[in-house]
MARVEX-737938 format. One record per residue (C-alpha): residue number from 1; residue in three letters; x, y, z. Coordinates in nm, 4 decimals. Each point is the difference from the previous one (the first is absolute). Layout:
BEGIN
[NUM,'ALA',[X,Y,Z]]
...
REM end
This chain:
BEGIN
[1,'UNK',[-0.5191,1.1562,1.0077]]
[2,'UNK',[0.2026,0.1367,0.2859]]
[3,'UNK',[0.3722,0.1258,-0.1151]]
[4,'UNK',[0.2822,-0.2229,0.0317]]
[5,'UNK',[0.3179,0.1286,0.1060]]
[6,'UNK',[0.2936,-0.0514,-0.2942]]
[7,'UNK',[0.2479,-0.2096,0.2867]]
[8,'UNK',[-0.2861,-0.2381,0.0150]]
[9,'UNK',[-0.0654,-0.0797,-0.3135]]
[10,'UNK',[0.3558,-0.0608,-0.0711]]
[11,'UNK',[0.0220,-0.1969,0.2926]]
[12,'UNK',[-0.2412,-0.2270,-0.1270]]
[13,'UNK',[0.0943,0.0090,-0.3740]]
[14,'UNK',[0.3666,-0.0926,0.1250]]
[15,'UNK',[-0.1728,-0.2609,0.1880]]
[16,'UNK',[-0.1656,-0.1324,-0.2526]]
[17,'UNK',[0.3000,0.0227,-0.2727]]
[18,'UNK',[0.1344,-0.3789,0.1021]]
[19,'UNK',[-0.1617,-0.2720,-0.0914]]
[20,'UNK',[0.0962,-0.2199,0.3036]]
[21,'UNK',[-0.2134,0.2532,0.2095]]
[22,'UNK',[-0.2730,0.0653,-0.2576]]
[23,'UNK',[-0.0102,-0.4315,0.0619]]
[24,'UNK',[0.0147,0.0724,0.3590]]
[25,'UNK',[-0.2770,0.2783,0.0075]]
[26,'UNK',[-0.2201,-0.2994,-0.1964]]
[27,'UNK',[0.0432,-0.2328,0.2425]]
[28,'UNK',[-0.1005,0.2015,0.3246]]
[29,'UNK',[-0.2804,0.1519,-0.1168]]
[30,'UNK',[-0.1246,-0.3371,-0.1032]]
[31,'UNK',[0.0536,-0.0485,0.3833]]
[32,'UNK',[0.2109,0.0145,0.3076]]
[33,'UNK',[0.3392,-0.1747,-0.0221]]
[34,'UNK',[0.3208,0.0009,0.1952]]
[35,'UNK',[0.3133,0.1276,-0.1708]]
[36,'UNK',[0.1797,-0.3413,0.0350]]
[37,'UNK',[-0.2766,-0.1873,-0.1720]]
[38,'UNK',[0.0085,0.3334,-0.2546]]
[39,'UNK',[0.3962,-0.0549,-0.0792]]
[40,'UNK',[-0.0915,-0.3964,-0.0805]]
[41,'UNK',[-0.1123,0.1093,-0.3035]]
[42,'UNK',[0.3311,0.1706,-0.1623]]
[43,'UNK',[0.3624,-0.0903,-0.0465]]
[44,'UNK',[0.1232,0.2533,0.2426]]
[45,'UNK',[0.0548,0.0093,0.3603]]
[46,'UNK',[-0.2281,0.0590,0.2868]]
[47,'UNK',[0.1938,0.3668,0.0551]]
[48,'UNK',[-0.0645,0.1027,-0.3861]]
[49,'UNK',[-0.3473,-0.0746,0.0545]]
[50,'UNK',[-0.0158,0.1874,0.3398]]
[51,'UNK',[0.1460,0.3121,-0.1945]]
[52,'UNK',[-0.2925,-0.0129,-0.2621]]
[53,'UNK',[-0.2432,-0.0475,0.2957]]
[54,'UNK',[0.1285,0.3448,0.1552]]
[55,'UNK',[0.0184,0.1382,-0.3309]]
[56,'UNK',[-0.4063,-0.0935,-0.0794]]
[57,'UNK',[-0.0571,0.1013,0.3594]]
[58,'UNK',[0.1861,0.3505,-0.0114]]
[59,'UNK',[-0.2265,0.0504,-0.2829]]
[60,'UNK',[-0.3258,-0.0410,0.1483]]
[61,'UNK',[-0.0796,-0.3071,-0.1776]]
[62,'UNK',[0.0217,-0.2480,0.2438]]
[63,'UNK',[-0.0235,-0.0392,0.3987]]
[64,'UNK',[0.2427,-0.1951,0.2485]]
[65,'UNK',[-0.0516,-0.1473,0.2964]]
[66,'UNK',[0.1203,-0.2508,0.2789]]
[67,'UNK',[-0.1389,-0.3131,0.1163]]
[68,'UNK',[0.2381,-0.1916,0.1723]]
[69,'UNK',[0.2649,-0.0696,-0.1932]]
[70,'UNK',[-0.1234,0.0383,-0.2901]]
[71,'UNK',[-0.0120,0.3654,-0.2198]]
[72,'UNK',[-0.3236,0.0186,-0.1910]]
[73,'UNK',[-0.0594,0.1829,-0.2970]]
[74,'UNK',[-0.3363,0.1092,-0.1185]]
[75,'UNK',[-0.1472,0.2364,-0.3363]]
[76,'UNK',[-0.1252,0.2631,0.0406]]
[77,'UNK',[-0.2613,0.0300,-0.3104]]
[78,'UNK',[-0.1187,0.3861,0.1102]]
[79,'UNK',[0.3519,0.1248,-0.0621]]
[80,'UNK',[-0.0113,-0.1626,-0.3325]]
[81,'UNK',[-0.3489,0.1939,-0.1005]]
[82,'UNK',[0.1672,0.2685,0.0799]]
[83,'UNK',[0.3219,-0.0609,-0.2434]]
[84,'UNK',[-0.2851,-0.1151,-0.2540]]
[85,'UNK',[-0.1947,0.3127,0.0668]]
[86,'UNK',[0.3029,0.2091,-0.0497]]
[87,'UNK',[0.0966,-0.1436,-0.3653]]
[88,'UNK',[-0.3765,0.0291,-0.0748]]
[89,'UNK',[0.0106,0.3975,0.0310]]
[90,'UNK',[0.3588,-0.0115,-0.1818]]
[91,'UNK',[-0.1473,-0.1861,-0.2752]]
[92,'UNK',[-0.3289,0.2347,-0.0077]]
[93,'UNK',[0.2177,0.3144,-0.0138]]
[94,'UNK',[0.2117,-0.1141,-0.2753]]
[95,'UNK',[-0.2906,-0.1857,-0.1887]]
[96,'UNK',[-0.1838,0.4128,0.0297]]
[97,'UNK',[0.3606,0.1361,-0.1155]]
[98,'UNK',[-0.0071,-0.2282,-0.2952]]
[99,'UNK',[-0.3342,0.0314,-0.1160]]
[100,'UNK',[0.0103,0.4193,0.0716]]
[101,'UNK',[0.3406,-0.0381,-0.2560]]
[102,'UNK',[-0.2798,-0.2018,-0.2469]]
[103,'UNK',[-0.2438,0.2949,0.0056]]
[104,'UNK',[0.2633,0.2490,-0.0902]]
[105,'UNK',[0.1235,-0.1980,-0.2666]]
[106,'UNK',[-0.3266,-0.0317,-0.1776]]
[107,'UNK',[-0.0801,0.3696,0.0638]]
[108,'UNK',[0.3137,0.0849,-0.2046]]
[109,'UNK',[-0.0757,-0.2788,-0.2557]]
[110,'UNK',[-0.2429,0.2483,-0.1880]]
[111,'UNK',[0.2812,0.2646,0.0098]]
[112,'UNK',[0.2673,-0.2434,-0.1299]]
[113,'UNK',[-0.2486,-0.1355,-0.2926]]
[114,'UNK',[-0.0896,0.3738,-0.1227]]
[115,'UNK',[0.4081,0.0635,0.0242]]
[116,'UNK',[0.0421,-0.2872,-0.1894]]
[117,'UNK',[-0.2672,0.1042,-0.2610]]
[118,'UNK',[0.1036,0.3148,-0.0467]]
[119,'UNK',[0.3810,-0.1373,-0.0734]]
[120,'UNK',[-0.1534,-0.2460,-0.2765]]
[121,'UNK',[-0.1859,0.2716,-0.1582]]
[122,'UNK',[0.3329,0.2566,0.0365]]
[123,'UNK',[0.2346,-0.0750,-0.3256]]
[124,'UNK',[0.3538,-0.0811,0.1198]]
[125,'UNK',[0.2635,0.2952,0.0097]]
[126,'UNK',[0.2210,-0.0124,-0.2895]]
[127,'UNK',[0.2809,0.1988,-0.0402]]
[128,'UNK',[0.0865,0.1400,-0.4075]]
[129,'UNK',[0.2408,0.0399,-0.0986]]
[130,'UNK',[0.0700,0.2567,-0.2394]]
[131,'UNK',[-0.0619,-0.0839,-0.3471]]
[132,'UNK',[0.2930,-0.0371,-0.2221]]
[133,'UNK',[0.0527,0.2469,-0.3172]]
[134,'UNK',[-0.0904,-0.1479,-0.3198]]
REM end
């Protein structure tokens, strides 16, 4: 996997923090649609839904263009292997971090049971006091 810069990624996990443009995204990758027909679908105005568009299209994640007078917006699914890609090698480094932390922990488990054995077989400390005179 090629190495994806940090302002990317954040780019497109801000993109993808909102559910109106995580809706959005769904809809244009299912296919091309113009951001007028796009805002029909939520209780906010056309200009709210124009700012998500920019926002998904800063990212990467989707593609603009003109025809006529209508803006069309369209997914781009490559960008979005990539994001998957990316939380695929997060998860496989922290899945090898956890089960590295696993091996330890049983290679000390035979130090901590002999530890343990040897305090069961130890009688406790007891301080004496000193006897009283009869």
């Amino acid at each position: 996997m090629h190495e994806i810069d940090d302002d990317r990624a954040d780019a497109w996990f801000h993109a993808l923090s909102d559910r109106t443009r995580r809706d959005i995204l769904r809809r244009v990758l299912d296919g091309e649609q113009s951001v007028s027909a796009l805002a029909r679908n939520y209780p906010m105005s056309l200009t709210a839904v124009q700012k998500h568009v920019a926002t998904l299209e800063r990212a990467g994640l989707i593609t603009r263009r003109r025809s006529g007078r209508e803006t069309l917006a369209r997914g781009d699914a490559g960008i979005l292997r990539s994001a998957s890609q990316l939380l695929t090698a997060l998860e496989s480094a922290r899945r090898e971090h956890i089960a590295r932390i696993d091996e330890l922990l049983e290679a000390e488990e035979p130090a901590r049971g002999a530890a343990a054995e040897a305090a069961r077989d130890t009688p406790p400390h007891r301080a004496t006091a000193p006897h009283p005179k009869e």
